[in-house]
C-alpha positions in Angstrom: 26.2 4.2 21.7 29.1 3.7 20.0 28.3 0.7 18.1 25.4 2.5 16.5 27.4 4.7 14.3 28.9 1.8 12.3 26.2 1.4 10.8 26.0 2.7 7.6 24.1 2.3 4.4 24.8 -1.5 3.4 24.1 -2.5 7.2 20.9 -0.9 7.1 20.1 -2.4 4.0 20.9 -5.7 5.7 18.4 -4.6 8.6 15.6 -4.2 6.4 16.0 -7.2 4.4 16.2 -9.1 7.9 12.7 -7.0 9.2 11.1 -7.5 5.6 11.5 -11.8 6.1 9.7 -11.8 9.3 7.5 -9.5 11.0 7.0 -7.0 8.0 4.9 -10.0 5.9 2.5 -10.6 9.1 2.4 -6.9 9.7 1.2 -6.2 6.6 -1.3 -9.5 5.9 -3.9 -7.8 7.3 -3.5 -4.9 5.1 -2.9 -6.0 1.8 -4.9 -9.6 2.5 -8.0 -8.2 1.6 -7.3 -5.9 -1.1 -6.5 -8.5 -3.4 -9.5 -10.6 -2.7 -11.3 -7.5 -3.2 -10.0 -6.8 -6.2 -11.2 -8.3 -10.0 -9.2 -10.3 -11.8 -6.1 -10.0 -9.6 -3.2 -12.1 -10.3 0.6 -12.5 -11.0 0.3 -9.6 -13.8 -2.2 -7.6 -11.4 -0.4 -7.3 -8.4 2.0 -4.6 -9.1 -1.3 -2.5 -9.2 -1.2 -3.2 -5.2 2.1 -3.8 -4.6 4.0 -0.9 -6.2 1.9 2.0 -4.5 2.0 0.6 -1.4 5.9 -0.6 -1.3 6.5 3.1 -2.4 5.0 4.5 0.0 6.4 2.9 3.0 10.0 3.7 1.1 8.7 7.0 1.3 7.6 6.8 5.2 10.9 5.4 5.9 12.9 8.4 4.1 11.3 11.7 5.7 11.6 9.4 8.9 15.8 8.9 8.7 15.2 12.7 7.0 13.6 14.0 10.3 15.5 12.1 12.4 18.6 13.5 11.2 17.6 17.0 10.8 15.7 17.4 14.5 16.2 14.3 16.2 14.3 11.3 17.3 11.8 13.3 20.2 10.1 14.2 16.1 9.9 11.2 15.0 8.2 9.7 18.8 5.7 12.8 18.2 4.9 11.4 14.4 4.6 8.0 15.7 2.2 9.2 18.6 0.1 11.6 16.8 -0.6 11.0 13.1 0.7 7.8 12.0 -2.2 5.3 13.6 -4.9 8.2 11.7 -2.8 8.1 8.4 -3.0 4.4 8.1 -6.5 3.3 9.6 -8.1 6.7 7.1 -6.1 5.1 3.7 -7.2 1.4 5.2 -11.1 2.7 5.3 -10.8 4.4 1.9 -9.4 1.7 0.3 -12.1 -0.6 1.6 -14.6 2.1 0.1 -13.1 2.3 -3.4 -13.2 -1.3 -3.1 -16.5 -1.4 -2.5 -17.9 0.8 -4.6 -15.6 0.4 -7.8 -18.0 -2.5 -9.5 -20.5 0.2 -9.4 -18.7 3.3 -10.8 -17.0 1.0 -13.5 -20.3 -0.2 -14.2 -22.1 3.2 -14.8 -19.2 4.5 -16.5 -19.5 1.5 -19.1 -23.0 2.1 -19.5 -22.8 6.3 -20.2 -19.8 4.9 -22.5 -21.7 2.1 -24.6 -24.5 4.8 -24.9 -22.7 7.5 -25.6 -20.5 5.7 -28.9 -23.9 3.9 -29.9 -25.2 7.7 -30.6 -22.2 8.6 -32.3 -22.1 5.9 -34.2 -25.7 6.0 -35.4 -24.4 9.4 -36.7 -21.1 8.0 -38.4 -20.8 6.3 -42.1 -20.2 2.3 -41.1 -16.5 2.8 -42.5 -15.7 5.3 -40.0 -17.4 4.2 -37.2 -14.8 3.2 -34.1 -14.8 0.4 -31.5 -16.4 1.5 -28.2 -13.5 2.7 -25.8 -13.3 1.1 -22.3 -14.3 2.8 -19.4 -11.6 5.0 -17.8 -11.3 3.2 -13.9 -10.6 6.5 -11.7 -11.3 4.4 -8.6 -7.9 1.9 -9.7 -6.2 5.4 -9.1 -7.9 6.1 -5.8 -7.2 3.1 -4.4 -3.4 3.4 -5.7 -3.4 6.3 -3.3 -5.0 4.8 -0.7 -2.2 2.4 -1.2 0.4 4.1 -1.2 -1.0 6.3 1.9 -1.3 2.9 3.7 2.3 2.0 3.1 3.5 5.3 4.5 1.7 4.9 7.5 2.6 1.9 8.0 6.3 2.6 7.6 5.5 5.9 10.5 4.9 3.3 12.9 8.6 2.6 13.9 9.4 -1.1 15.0 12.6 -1.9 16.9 15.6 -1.9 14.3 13.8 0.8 12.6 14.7 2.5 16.0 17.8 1.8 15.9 18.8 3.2 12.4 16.8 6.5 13.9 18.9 6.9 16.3 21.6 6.5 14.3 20.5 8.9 12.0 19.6 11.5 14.7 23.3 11.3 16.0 24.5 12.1 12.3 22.6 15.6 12.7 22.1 15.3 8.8 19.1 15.1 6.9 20.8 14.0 3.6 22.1 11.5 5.9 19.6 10.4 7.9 17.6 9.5 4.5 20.1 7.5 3.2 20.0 5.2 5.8 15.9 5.5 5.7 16.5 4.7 2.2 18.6 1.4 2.6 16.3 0.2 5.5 13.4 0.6 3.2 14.7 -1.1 0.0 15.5 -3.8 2.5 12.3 -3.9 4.0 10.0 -4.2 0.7 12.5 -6.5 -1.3 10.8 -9.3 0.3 7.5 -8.9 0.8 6.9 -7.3 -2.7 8.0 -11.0 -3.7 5.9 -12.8 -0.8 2.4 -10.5 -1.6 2.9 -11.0 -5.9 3.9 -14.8 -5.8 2.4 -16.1 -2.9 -0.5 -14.6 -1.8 -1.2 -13.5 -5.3 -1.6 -17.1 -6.2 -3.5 -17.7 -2.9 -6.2 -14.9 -3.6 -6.8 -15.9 -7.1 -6.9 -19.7 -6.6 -9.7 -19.1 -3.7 -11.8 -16.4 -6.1 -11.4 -19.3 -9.0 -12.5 -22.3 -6.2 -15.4 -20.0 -4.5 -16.7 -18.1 -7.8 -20.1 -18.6 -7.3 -19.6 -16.6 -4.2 -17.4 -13.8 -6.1 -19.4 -11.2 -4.9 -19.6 -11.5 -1.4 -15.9 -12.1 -1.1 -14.9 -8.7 -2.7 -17.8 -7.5 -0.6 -16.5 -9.1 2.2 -12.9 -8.1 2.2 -14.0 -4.4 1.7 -15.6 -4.5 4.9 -12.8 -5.7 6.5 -10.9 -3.0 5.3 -13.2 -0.7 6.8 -13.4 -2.5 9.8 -9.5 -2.8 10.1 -9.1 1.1 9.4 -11.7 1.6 12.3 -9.9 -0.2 14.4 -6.3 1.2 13.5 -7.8 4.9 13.9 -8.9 4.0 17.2 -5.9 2.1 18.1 -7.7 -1.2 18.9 -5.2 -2.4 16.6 -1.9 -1.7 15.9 0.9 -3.2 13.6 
């Protein structure tokens, strides 16, 4: 393949870009769809919570994917693909439905033990030094942000076809270093776009539907915890597969 090894960085780069306009967004609906109905308050400002772990983590998945490919060639890669990639993404899917879930709860608790907690203090303290009650610290936003950015480099494990081709690219180069340049430029590619689709568009989308349907606030983020669930289920088992 002769025309393969042209390709370098800036043609990878153009690969991704080209993969990240199309079937990347619809790939990746699914996914990210209903963690920001799930999620409070979720807006323009917001979405780099969701956006940033999980586009990092697919830039990750891309690298050690041109990295393995160059080092031990593309049969490594069609064994990743095969055995763990499907598991990695339907486990961070489910676990990111159950932080969902369960966050309202653990944020509300902790707000409790923390109101209570600085009103006995306080009863203790002259009224001149007595200080505003802290927030409540929100592990579960850091959970989920691994979850995240576990789902993004599963997703990126799960080769599609010009992915492919800068693999076996990269597996003819018989370089590591190499290889994960060009998993590098395919991946800045490849999230350029859809980091802009999921924090405009569907950003706007999520938050104009909680603000129409907020009497039913609730059950939405209930709802699209579920489905999370249900959608890592179904990616574990391989009923579905981006």
């Amino acid at each position: 393949m002769p025309e393969t090894l042209l390709i370098g960085f800036g043609s990878a780069l153009i690969m991704g870009l080209a993969f990240g306009a199309g079937p990347c967004n619809i790939t990746c609906l699914p996914y990210l769809g209903p963690v920001f109905l799930g999620q409070k308050n979720q807006g323009f400002k917001g979405s780099w919570k969701t956006i940033l772990p999980f586009s990092l983590g697919r830039l990750t998945g891309y690298t050690l994917l041109g990295a393995v490919a160059g080092g031990l060639g593309l049969s490594v890669t069609k064994l990743i693909e095969e055995g763990i990639a499907l598991q990695l993404l339907g486990l961070a899917t489910i676990l990111a439905g159950l932080f969902l879930l369960f966050s309202g709860k653990l944020n509300k608790n902790k707000a409790c033990q923390s109101r209570h907690s600085n009103a006995a203090v306080q009863e203790q303290e002259p009224v001149l030094f007595r200080k505003k009650p802290e927030p409540a610290r929100k592990k579960s936003g850091f959970y989920l942000s691994i979850s995240l950015f576990s789902m993004g480099t599963g997703m990126a494990l799960n080769p599609c076809l010009p992915l492919l081709t800068i693999l076996s690219v990269a597996a003819t180069m018989a370089n590591p270093v190499d290889g994960a340049k060009l998993g590098i430029a395919f991946g800045l590619g490849a999230v350029v776009i859809p980091t802009l689709f999921f924090g405009l568009a569907i950003a706007w989308f999520s938050q104009q539907v909680k603000f129409n349907l907020s009497e039913w606030r609730k059950p939405l983020e209930k709802a699209s915890a579920y489905m999370l669930i249900m959608l890592g289920v179904s990616t574990m088992f391989g009923w579905i597969q981006p």
